[in-house]
BADRENRO-492841 format. One record per residue (C-alpha): residue number from 1; z, x, y. Coordinates in nm, 4 decimals. Example, Ala and Ser with C-alpha at 12.3 -4.5 7.8 and 13.67 -1.06 7.14 Angstrom:
2
+-----+----------+----------+----------+
!   i !        z !        x !        y !
+-----+----------+----------+----------+
!   1 !   0.7800 !   1.2300 !  -0.4500 !
!   2 !   0.7140 !   1.3670 !  -0.1060 !
+-----+----------+----------+----------+
***
This chain:
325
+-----+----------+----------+----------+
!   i !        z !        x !        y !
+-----+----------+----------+----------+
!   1 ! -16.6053 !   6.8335 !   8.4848 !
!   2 ! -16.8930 !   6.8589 !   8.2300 !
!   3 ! -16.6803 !   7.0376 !   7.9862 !
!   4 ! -16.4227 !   6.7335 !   7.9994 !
!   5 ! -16.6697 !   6.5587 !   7.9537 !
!   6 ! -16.8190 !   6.6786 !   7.6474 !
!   7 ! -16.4816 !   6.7532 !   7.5150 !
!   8 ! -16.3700 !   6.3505 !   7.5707 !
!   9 ! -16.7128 !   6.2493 !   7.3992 !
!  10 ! -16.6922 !   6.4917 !   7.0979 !
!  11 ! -16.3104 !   6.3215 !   7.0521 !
!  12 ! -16.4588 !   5.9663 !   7.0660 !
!  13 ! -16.6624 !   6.0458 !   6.8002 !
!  14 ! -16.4278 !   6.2427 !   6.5626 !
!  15 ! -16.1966 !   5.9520 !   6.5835 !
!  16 ! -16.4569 !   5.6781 !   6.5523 !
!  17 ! -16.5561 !   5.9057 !   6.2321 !
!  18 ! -16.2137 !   5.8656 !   6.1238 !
!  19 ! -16.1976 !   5.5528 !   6.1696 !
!  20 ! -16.4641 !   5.4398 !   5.9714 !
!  21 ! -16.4162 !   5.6667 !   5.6828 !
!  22 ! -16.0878 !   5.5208 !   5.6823 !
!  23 ! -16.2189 !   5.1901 !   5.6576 !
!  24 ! -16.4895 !   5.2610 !   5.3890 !
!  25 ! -16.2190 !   5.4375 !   5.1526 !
!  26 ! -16.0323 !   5.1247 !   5.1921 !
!  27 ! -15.9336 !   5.1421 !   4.7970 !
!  28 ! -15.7479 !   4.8226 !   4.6367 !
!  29 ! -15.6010 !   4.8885 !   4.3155 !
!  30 ! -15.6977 !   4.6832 !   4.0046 !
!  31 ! -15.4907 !   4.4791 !   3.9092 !
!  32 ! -15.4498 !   4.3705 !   3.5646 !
!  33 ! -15.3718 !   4.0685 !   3.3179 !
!  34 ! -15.2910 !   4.0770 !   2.9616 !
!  35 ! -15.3671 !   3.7252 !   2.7710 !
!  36 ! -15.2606 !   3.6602 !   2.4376 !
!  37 ! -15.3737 !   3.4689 !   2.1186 !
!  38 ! -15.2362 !   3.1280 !   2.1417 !
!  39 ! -15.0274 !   2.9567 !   1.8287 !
!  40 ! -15.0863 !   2.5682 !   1.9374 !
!  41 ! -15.3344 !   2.4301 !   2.1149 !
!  42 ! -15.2529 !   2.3144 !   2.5026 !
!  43 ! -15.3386 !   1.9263 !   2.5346 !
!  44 ! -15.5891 !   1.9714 !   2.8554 !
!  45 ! -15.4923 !   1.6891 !   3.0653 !
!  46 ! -15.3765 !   1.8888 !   3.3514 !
!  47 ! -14.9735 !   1.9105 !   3.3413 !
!  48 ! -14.9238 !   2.2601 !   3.2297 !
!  49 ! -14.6022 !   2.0750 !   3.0243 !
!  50 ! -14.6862 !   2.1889 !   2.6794 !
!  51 ! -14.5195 !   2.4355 !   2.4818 !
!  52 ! -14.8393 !   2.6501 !   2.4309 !
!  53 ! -14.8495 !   2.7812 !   2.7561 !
!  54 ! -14.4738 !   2.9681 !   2.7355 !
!  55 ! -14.6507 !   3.2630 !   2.5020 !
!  56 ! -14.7940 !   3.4384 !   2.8299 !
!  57 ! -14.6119 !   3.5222 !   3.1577 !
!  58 ! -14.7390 !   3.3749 !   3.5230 !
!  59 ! -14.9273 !   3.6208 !   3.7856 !
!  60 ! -14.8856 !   3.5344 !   4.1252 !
!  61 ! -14.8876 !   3.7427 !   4.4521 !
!  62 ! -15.2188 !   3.5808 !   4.5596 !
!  63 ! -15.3563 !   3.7676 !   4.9510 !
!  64 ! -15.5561 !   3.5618 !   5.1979 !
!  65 ! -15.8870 !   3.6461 !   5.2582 !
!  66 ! -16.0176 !   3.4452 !   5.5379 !
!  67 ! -15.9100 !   3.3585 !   5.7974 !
!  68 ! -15.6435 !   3.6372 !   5.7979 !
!  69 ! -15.7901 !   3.8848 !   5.5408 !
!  70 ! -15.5040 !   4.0698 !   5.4140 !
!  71 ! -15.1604 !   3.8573 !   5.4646 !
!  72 ! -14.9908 !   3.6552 !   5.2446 !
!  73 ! -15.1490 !   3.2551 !   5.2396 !
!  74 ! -15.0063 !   2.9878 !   5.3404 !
!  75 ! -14.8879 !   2.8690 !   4.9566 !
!  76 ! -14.9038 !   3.1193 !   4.6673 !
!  77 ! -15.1089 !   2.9668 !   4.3409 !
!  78 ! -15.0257 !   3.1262 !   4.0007 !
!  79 ! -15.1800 !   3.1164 !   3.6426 !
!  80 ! -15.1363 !   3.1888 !   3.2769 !
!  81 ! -15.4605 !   3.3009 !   3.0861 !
!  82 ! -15.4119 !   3.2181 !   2.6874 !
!  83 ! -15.7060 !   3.2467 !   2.3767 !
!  84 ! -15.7863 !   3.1511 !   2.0475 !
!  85 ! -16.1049 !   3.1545 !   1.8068 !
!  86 ! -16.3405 !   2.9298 !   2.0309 !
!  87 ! -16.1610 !   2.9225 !   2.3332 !
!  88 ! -16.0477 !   3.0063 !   2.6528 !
!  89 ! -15.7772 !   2.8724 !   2.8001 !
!  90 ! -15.6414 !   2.8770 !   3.1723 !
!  91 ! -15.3166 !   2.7181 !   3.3234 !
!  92 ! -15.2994 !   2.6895 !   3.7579 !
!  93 ! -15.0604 !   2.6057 !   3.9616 !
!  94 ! -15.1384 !   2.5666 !   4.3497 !
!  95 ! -14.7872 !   2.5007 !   4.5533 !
!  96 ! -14.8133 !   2.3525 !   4.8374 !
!  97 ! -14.5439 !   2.1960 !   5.0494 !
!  98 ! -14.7202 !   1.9080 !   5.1905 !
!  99 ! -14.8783 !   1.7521 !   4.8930 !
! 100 ! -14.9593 !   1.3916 !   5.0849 !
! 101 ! -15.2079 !   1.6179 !   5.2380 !
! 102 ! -15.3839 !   1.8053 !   4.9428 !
! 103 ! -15.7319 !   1.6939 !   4.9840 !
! 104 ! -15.8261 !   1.5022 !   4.6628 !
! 105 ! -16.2064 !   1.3965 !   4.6738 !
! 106 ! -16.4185 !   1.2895 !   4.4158 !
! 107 ! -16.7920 !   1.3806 !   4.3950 !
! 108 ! -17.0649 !   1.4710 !   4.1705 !
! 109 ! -17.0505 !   1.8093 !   3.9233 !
! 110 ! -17.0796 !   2.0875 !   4.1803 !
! 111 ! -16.9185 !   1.8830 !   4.5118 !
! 112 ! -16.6933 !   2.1945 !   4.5708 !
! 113 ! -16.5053 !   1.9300 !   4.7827 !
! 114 ! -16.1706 !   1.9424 !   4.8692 !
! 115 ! -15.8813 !   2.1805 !   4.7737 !
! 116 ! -16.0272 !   2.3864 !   4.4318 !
! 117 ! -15.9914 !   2.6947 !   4.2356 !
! 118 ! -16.2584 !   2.8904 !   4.1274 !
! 119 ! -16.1937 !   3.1142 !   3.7941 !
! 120 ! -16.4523 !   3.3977 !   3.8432 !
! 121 ! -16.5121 !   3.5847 !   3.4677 !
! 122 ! -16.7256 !   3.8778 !   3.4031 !
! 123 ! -16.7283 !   3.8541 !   3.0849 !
! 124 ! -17.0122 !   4.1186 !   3.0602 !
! 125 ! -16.7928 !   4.3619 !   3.2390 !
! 126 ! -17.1216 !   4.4993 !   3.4365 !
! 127 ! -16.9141 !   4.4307 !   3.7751 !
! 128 ! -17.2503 !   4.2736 !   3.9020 !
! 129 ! -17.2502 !   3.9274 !   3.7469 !
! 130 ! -17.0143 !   3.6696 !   3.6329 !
! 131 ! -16.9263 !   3.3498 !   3.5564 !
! 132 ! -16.7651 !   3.0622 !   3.8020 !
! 133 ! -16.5346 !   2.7687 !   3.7094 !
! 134 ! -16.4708 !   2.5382 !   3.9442 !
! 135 ! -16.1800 !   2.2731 !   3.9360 !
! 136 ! -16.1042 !   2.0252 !   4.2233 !
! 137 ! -15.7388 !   1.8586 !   4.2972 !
! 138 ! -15.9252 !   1.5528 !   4.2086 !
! 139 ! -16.0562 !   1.7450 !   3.8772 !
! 140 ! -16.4118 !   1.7151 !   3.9668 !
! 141 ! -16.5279 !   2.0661 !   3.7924 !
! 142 ! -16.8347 !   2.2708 !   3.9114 !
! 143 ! -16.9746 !   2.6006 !   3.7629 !
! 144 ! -17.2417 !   2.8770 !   3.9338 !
! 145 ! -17.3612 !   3.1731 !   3.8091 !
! 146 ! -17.2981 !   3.5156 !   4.0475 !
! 147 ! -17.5554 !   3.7861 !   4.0463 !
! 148 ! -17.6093 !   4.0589 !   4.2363 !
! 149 ! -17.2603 !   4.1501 !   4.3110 !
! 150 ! -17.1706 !   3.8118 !   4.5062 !
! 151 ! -17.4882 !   3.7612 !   4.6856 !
! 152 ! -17.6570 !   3.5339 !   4.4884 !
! 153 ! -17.4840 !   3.1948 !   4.3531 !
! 154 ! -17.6513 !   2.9707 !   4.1603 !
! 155 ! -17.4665 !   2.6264 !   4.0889 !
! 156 ! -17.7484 !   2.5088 !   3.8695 !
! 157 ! -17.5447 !   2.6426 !   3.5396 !
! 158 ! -17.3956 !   2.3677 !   3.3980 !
! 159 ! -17.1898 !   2.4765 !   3.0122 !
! 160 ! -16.9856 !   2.2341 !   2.8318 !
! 161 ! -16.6521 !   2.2954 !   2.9027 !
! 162 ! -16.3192 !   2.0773 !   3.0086 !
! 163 ! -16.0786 !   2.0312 !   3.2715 !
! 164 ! -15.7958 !   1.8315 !   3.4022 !
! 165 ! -15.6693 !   1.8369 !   3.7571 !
! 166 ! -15.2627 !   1.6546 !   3.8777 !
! 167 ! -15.0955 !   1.6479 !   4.2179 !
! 168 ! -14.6916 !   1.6134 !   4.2108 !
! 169 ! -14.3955 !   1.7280 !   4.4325 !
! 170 ! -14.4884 !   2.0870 !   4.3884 !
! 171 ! -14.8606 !   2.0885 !   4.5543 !
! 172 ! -15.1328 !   2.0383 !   4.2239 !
! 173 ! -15.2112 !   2.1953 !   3.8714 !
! 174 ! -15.4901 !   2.2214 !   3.6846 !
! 175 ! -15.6004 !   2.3490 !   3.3262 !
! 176 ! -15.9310 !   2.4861 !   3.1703 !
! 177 ! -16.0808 !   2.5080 !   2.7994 !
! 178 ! -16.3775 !   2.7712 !   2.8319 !
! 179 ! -16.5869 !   2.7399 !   2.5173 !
! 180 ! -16.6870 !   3.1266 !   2.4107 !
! 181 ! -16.9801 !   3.0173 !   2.3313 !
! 182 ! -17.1033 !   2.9096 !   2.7111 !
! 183 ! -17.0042 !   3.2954 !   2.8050 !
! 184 ! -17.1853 !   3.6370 !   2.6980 !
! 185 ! -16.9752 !   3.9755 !   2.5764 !
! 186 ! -17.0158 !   4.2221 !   2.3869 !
! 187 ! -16.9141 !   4.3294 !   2.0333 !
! 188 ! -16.6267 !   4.5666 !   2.0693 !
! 189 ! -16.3329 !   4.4978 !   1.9212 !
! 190 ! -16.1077 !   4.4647 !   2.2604 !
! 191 ! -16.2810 !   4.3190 !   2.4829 !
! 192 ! -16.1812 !   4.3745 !   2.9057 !
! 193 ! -16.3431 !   4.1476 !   3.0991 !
! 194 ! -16.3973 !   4.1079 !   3.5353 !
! 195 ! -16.1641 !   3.8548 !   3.6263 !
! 196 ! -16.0198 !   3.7370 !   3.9667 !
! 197 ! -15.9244 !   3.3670 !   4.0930 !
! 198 ! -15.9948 !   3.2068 !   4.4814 !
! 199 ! -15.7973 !   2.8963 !   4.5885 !
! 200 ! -15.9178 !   2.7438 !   4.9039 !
! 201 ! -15.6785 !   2.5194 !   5.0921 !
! 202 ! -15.9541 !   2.2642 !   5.2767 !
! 203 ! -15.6941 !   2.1579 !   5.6051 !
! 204 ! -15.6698 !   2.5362 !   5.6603 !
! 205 ! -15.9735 !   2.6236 !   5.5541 !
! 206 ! -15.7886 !   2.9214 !   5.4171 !
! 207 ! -15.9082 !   3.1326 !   5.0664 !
! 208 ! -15.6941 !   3.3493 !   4.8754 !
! 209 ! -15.7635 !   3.5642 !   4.6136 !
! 210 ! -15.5551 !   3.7044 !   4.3050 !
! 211 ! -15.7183 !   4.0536 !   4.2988 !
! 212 ! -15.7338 !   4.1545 !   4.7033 !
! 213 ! -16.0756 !   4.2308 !   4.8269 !
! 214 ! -16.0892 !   4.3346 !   5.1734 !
! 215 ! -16.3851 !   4.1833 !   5.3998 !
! 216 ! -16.4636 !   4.5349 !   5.4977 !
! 217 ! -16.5363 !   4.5996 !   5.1646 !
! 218 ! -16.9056 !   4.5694 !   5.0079 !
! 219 ! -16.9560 !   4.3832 !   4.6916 !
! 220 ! -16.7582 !   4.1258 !   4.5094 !
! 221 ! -16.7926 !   4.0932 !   4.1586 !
! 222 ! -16.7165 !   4.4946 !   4.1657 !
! 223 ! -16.3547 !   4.4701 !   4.2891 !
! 224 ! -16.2225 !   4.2322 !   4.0516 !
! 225 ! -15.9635 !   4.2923 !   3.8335 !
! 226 ! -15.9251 !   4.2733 !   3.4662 !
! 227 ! -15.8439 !   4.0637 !   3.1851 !
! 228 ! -15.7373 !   4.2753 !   2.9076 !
! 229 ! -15.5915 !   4.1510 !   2.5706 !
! 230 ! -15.9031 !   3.9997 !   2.4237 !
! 231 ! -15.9407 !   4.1024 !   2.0532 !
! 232 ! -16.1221 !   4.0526 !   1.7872 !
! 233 ! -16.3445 !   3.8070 !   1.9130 !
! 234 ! -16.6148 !   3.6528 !   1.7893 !
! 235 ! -16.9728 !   3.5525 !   1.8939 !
! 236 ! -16.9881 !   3.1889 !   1.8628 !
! 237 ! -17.4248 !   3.0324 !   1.7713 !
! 238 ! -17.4825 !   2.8270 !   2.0785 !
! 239 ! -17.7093 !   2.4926 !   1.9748 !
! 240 ! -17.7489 !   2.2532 !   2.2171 !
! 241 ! -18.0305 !   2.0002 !   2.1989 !
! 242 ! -18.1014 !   1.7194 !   2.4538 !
! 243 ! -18.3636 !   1.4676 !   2.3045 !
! 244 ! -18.5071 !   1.1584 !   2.5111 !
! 245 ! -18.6842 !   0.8857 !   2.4484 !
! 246 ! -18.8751 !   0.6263 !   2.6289 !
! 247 ! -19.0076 !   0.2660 !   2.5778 !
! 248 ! -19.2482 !   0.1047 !   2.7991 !
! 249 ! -19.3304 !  -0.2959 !   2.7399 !
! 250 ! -19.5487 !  -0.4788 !   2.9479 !
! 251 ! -19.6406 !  -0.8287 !   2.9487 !
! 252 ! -19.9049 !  -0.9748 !   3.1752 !
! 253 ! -20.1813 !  -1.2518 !   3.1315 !
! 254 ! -20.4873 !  -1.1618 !   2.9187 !
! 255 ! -20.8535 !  -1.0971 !   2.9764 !
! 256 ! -21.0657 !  -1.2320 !   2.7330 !
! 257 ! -21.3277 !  -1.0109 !   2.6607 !
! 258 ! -21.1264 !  -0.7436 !   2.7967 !
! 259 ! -21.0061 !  -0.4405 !   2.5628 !
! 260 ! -20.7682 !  -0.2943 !   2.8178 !
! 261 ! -20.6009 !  -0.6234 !   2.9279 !
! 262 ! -20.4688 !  -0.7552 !   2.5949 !
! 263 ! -20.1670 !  -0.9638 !   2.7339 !
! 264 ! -19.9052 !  -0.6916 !   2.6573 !
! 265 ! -19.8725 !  -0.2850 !   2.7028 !
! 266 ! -19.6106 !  -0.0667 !   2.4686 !
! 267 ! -19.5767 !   0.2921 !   2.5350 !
! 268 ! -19.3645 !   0.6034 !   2.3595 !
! 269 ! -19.2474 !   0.8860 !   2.5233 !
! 270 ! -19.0446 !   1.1371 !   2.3726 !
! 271 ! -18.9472 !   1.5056 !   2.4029 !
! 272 ! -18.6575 !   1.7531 !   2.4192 !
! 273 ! -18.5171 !   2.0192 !   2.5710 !
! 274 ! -18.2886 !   2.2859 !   2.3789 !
! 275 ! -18.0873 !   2.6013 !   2.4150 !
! 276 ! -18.0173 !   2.8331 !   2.0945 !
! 277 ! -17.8236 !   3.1548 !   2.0933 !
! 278 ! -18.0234 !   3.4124 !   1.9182 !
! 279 ! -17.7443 !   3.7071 !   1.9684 !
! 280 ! -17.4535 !   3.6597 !   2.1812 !
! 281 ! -17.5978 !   3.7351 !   2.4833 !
! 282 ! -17.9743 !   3.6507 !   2.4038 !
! 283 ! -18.0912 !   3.2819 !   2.4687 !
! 284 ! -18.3461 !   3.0957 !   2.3867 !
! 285 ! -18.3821 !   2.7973 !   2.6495 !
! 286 ! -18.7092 !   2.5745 !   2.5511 !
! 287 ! -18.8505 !   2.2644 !   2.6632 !
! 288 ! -19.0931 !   1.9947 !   2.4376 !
! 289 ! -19.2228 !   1.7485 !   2.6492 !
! 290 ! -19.0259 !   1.8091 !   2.9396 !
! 291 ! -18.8830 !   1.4576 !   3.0830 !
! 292 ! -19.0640 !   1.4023 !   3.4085 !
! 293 ! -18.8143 !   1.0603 !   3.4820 !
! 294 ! -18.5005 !   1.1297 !   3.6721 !
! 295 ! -18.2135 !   1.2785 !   3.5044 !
! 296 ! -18.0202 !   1.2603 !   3.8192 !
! 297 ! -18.0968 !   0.9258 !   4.0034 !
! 298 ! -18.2867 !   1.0588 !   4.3474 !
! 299 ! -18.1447 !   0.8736 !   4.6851 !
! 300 ! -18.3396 !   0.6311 !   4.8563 !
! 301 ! -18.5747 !   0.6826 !   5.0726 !
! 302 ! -18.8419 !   0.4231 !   5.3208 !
! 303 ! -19.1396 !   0.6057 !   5.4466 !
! 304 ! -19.2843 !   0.5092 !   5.7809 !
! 305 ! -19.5191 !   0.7828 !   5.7824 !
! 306 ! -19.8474 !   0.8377 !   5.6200 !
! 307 ! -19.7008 !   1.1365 !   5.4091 !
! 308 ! -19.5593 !   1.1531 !   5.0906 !
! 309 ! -19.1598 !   1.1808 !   5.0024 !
! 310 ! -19.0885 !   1.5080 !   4.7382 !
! 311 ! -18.7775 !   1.4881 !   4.5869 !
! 312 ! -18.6164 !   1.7974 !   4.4828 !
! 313 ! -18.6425 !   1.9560 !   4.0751 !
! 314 ! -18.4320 !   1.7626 !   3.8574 !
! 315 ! -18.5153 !   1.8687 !   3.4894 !
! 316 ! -18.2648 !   2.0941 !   3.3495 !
! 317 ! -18.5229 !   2.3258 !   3.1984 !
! 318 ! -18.6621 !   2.3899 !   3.5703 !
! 319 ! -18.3590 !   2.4027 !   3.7277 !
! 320 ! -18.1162 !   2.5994 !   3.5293 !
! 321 ! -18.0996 !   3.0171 !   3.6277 !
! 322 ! -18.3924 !   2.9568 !   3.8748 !
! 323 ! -18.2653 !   3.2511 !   4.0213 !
! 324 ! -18.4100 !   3.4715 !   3.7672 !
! 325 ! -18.7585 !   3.3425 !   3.8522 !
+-----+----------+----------+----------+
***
């Protein structure tokens, strides 16, 4: 009986062993797109109608990964990824069957609300960080910042960049115009780049992915696939400066005899903040005078207590890449 036993328990654990070997060499292949340099210019108003977008082929084949991680989703989404001198370019097109029912809500930058797409690019190819592009059915557009292979996101990034978002009979499309100067790369002369897409379906609460990456497996950014076809690019100067300026006029009765009660108050306040590109993928982000007012208007509040109300960080300079503090 005790050698049954033992032989029963040492099986249990060679196939548990199996098992989970099995699971951890879980292996997706990468998949790969090749974009091309673009002859005209797509108008970006979200139709995917003009002729620019017929010099590349659509991928496709898009695998759920929640709820059912592994099985084809419920509609399939396909793109077309296209390139010039300053630009990035990227065509989507969600299906969906029911498009009555495509949740289109509008909210501020970074609402993530609704049926999206998120365009994930590591452009730095170090399979630890990338870039995120958001667009919404309702073409509300949001951007974050990965690090640490997918654990950290940080929606504070805000680059200039446009989008375009349009529902028909088909489901919804959407379009993107990356500026190369909001990304970093190297300087090699074909550049491959991390690249994968995730459309979430809000009624199903359903994500699918372009480049499969099982739950089971760690890390995100990692398992991405590529974007090849990139050549000859160049670093574009990033110079962005945001001045402000505020007046202050007060009128009130005077004081005579009294220096600091005139009849009338005026004030200046000015300052800027700034971001420069000193290489292509150095940058210098400085602050003169940092604007305490509101750059985002805070919500209400009434306090009935004795303490003070905080309202969260609002000045770019404090905000932006926080995570690296």
């Amino acid at each position: 009986m005790k050698i049954l036993f033992t032989f029963f328990f040492f099986s249990f654990l060679l196939s548990t062993t199996i098992v989970a070997q099995e699971l951890k060499e879980e292996k997706i292949p990468k998949r790969i797109y090749t974009t091309k340099r673009l002859k005209k210019v797509p108008v970006i108003d979200g139709a995917i109608s003009d002729d620019a977008w017929n010099e590349v082929e659509w991928s496709t084949d898009f695998t759920e990964k929640n709820p059912d991680e592994g099985t084809p989703p419920a509609y399939q989404t396909m793109f077309k990824v296209l390139y010039d001198a300053k630009y990035l370019y990227i065509a989507l097109r969600a299906f969906d069957e029911e498009p009555e029912k495509i949740q289109q809500r509008l909210s501020r930058r970074d609402g993530f609300a609704g049926d999206r797409i998120n365009v994930i690019i590591d452009s730095y190819h170090d399979k630890r960080t990338a870039f995120v592009f958001t667009t919404t059915a309702a073409g509300v557009k949001g951007e974050e910042i990965v690090s640490q292979n997918g654990d950290n996101w940080d929606d504070s990034y805000n680059p200039i960049w446009y989008t375009n978002a349009k529902v028909d009979d088909k489901g919804w499309t959407a379009e993107m115009k990356i500026p190369f100067s909001q990304l970093r790369f190297g300087k090699v002369k074909e550049q491959i780049w991390g690249f994968n897409i995730n459309r979430t379906i809000f009624r199903f609460q359903e994500r699918s992915l372009w480049q499969r990456i099982p739950n089971s497996q760690t890390g995100f950014i990692s398992e991405a696939g590529e974007l090849h076809g990139l050549k000859d690019l160049v670093a574009q100067k990033q110079l962005e400066i945001q001045p402000f300026t505020v007046l202050q006029y007060d009128n009130y009765p005077s004081e005579a005899g009294n220096p600091f009660r005139t009849g009338s108050d005026f004030k200046l306040n000015a300052g800027l903040d700034a971001k420069i590109g000193i290489t292509n993928d150095l940058t210098l982000d400085l602050t003169v005078n940092p604007d305490f007012g509101q750059v985002e208007a805070d919500p209400g509040a009434i306090a009935l207590d004795g303490f003070q109300i905080f309202f969260k960080e609002q000045r770019p300079f404090f905000v932006e890449n926080f995570n690296i503090f």
